[in-house]
BAFI-3210 file (N, C-alpha, C; in Angstrom, 3 decimals, decimal comma, padded with zeros to 6 digits):
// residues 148
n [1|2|3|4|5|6|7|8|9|10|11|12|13|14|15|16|17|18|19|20|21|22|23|24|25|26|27|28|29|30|31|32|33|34|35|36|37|38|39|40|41|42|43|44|45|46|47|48|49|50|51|52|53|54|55|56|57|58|59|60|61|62|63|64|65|66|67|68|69|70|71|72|73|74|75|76|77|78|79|80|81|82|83|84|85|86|87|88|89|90|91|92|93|94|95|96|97|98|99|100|101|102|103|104|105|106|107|108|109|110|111|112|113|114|115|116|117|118|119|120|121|122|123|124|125|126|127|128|129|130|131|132|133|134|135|136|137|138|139|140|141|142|143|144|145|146|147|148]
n.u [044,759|043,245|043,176|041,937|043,360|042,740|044,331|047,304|050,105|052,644|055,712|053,835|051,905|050,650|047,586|044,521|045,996|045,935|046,343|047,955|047,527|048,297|045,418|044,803|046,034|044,971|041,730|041,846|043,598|044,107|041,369|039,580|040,809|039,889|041,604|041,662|039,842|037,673|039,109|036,096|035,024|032,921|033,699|036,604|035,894|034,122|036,574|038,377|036,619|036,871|039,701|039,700|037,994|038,951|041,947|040,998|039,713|042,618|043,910|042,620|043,122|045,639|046,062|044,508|046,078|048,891|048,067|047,464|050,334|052,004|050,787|051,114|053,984|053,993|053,707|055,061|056,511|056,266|057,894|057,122|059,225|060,291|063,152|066,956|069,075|071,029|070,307|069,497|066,374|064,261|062,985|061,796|060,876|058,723|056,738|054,273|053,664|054,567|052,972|050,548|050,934|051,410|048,421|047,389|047,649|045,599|045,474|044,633|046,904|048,154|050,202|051,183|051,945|053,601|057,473|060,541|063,865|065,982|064,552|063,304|063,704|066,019|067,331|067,416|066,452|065,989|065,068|064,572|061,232|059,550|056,785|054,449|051,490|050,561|051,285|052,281|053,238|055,185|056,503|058,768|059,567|060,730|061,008|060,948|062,119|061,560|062,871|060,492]
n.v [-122,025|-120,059|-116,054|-112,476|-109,990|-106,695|-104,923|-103,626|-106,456|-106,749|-108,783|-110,838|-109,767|-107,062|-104,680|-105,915|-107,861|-111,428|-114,289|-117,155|-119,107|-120,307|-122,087|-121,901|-119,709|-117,654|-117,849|-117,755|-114,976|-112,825|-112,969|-112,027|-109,841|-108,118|-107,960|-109,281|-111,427|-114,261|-116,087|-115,821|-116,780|-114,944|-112,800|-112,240|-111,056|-108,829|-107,736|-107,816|-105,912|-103,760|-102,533|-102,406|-099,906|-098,358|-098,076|-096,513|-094,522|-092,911|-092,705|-090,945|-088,475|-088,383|-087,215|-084,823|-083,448|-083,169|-081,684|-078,977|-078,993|-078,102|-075,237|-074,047|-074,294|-072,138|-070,094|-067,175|-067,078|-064,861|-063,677|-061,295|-060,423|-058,675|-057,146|-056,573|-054,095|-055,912|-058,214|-059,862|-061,700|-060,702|-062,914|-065,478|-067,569|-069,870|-073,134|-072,302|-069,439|-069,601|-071,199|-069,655|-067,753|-069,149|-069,992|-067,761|-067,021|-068,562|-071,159|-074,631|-075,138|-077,303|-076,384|-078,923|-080,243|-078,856|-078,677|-077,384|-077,531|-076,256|-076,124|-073,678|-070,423|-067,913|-065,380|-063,342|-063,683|-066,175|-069,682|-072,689|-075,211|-078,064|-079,573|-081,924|-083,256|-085,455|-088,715|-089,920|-087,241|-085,102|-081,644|-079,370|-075,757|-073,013|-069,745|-066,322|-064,584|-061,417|-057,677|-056,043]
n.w [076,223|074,025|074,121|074,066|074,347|076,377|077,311|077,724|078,323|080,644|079,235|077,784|075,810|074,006|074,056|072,176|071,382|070,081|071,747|073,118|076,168|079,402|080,958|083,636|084,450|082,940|083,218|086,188|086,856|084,214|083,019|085,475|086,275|084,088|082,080|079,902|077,546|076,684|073,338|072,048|068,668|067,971|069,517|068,424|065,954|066,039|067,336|065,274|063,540|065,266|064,979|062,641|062,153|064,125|062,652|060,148|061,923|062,870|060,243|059,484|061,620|061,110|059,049|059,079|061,163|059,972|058,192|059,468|060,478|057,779|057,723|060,339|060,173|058,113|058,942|060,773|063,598|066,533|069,955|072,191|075,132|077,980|078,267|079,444|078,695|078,352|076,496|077,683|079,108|081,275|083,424|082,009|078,870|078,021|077,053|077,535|076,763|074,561|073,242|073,814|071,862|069,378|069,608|068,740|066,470|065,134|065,200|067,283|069,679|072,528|075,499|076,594|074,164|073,538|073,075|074,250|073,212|075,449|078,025|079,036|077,368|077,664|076,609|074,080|070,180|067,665|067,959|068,561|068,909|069,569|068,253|068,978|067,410|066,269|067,117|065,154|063,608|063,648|063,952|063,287|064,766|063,871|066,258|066,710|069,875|070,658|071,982|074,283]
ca.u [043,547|043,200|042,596|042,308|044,039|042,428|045,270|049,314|050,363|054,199|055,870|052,610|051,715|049,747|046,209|044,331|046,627|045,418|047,904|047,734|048,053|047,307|043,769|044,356|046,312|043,567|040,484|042,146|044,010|043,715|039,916|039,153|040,972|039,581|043,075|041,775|038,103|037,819|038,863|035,629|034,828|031,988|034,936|037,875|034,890|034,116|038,352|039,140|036,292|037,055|040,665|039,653|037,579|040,312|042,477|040,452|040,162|043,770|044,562|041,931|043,655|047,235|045,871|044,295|047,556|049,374|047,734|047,647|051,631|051,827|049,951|051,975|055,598|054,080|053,710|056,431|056,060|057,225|057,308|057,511|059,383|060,807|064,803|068,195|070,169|072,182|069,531|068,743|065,158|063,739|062,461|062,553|059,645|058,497|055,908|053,144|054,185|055,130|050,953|050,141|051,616|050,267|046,855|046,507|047,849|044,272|045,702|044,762|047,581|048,147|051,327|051,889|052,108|055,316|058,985|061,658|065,317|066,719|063,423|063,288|064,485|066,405|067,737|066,177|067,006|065,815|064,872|063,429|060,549|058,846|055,361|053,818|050,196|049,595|052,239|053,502|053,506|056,075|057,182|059,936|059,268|061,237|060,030|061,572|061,895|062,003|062,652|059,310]
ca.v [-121,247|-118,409|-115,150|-111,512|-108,904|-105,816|-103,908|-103,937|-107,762|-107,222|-110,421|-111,527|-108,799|-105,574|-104,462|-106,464|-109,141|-112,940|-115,027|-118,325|-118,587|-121,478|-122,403|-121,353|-118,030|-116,766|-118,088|-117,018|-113,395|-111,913|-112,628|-111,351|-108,361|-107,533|-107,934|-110,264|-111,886|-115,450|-115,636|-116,831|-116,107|-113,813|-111,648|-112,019|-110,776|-107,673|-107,151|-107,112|-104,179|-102,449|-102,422|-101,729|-098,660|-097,513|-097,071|-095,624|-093,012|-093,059|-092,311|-089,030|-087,953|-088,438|-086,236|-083,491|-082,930|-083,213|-080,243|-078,486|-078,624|-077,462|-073,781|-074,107|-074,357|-071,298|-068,895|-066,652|-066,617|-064,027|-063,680|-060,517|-060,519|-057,681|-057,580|-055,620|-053,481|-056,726|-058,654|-061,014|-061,495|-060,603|-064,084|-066,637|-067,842|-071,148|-073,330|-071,560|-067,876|-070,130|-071,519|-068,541|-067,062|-070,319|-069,824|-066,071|-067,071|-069,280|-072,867|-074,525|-076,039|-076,732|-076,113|-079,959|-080,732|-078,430|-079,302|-076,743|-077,891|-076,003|-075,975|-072,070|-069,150|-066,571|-064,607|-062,669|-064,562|-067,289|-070,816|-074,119|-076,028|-078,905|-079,310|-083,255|-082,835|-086,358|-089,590|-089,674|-086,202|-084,104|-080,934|-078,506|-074,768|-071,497|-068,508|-065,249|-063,774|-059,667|-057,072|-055,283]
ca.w [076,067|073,807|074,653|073,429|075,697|076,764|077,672|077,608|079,586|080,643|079,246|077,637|074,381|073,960|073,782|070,826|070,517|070,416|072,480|073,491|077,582|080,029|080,967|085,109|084,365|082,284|084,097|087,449|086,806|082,926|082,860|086,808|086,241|083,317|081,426|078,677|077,332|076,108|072,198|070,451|066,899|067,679|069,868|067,239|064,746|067,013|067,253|063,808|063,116|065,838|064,610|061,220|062,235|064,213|061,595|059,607|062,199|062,598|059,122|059,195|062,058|060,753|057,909|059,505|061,650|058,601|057,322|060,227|060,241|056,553|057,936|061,608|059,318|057,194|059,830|061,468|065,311|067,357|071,178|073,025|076,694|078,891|078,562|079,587|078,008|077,289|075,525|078,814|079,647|082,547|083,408|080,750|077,755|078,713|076,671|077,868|075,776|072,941|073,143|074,067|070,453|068,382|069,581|068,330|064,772|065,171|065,943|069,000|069,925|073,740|075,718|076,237|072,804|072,601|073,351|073,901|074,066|077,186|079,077|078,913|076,891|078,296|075,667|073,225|068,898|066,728|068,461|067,870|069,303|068,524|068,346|068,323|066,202|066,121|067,296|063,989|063,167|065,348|063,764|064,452|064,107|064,634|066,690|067,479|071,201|070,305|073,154|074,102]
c.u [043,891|042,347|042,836|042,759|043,216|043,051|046,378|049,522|051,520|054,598|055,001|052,535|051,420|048,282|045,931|044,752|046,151|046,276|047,258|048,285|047,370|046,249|043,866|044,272|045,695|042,256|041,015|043,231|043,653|042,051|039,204|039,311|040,899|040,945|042,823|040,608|039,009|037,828|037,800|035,235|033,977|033,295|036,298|036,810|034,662|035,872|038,323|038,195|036,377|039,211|041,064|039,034|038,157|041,533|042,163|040,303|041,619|044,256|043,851|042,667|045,172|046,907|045,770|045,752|048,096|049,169|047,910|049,411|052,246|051,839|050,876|053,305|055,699|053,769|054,920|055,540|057,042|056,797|057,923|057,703|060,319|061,911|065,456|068,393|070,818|071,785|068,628|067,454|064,917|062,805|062,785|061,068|060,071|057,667|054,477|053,346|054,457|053,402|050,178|050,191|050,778|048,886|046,370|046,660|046,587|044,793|045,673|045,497|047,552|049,503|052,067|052,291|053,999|056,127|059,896|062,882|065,802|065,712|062,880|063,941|065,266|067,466|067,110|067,041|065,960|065,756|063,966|062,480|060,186|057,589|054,815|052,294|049,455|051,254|053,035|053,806|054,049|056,657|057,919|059,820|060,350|060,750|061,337|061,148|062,390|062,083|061,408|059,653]
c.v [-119,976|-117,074|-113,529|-110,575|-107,980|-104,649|-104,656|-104,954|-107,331|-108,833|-110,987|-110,823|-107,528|-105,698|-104,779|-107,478|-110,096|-113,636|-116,170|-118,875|-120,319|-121,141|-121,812|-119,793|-116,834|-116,943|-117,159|-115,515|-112,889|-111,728|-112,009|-109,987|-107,720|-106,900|-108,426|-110,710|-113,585|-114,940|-116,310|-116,374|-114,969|-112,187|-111,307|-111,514|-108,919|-107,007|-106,720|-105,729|-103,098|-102,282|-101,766|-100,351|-098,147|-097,066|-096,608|-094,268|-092,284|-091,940|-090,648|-088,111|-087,268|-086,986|-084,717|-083,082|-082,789|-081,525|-079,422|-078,065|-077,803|-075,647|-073,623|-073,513|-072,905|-070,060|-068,367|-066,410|-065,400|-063,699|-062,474|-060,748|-058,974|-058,025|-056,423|-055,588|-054,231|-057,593|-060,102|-060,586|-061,917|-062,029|-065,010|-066,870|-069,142|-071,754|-073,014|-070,276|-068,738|-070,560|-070,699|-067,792|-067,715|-070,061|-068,426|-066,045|-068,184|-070,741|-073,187|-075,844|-076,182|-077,148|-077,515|-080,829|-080,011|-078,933|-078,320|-077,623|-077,557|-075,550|-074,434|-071,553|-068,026|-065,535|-064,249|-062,996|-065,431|-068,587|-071,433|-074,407|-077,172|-079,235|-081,070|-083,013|-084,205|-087,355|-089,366|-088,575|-085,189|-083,183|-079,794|-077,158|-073,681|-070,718|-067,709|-064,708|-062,434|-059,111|-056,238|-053,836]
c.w [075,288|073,890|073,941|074,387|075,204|077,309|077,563|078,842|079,591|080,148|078,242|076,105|074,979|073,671|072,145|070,361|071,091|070,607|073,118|075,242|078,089|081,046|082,681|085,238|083,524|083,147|085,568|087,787|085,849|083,288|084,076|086,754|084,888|082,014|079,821|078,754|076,330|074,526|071,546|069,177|067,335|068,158|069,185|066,261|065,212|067,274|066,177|063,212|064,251|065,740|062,732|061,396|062,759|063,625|060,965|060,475|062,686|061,643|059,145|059,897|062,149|059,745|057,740|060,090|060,455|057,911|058,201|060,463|059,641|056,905|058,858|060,971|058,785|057,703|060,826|062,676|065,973|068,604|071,842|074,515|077,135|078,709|078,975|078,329|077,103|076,560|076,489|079,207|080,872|083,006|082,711|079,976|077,586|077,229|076,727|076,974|074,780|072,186|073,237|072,052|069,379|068,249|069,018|066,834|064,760|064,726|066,977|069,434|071,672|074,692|075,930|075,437|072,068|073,896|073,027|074,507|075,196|078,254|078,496|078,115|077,781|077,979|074,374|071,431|068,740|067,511|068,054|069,119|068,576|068,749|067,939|068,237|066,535|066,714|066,488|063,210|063,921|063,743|064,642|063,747|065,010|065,287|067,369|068,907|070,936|071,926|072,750|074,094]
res [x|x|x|x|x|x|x|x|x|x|x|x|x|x|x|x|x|x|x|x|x|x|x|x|x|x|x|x|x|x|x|x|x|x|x|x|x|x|x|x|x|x|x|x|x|x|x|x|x|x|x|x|x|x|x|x|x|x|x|x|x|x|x|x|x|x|x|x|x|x|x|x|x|x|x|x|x|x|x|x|x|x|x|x|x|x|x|x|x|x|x|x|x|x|x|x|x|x|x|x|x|x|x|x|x|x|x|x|x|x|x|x|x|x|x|x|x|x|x|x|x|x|x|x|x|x|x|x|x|x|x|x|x|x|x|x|x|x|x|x|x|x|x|x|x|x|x|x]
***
């Protein structure tokens, strides 16, 4: 029997794909739990444009991020924190103060989109993040921690 999945089968495929299964284990689990729909033309007809209009919005979205990066890359960040004498901050500058920073240079990025290497800061210099925009668009940006 073939069938179109509706979501990720372990073992089986992924959401969208047309797979060929036997006639009990579709009738009596995929199609009950709403795992998988019978394949007939009118529903492989209904797949392929809703696979074609999803990449199409796909690609817009790849794009916009894209640009959005471009501007992100071309701005110097800088994050003020409280430190010693010896340049250690009083606390540490998390992803939250890094989103915090992004959002005032007018991007709205939001703090689970970034990625610092050692969790926290806690010294005041030059460090990376990385910032994912879109799946396939992950950039990696500098930002200074100054003493206040």
């Amino acid at each position: 029997m073939e069938i179109i999945l509706l979501q990720d089968v372990e073992r089986l495929g992924s959401k969208d794909d047309i797979v060929e299964v036997k006639g009990g284990y579709a009738r009596n689990f995929l199609i009950p739990t709403q795992k998988a729909i019978v394949a007939t033309e009118s529903a492989k007809k209904v797949l392929a444009e809703n696979i074609k209009q999803r990449a199409h919005k796909e690609a817009k979205l790849k794009e916009e991020a894209t640009k959005i990066a471009e501007q992100i890359v071309a701005k110097k960040i800088s994050i003020g924190a409280k430190t010693s004498t010896s340049g250690k901050i009083f606390g540490s500058v998390n992803t939250i103060q890094l989103a915090e920073a992004i959002n005032k240079k007018g991007f709205e990025i939001d703090r689970k989109q970034i990625t610092i290497p050692e969790d926290s800061i806690k010294e005041v210099g030059t460090h990376t993040a990385k910032i994912k925009l879109h799946k396939e668009v992950v950039i990696e940006i500098e930002f200074e921690v100054v003493a206040e």
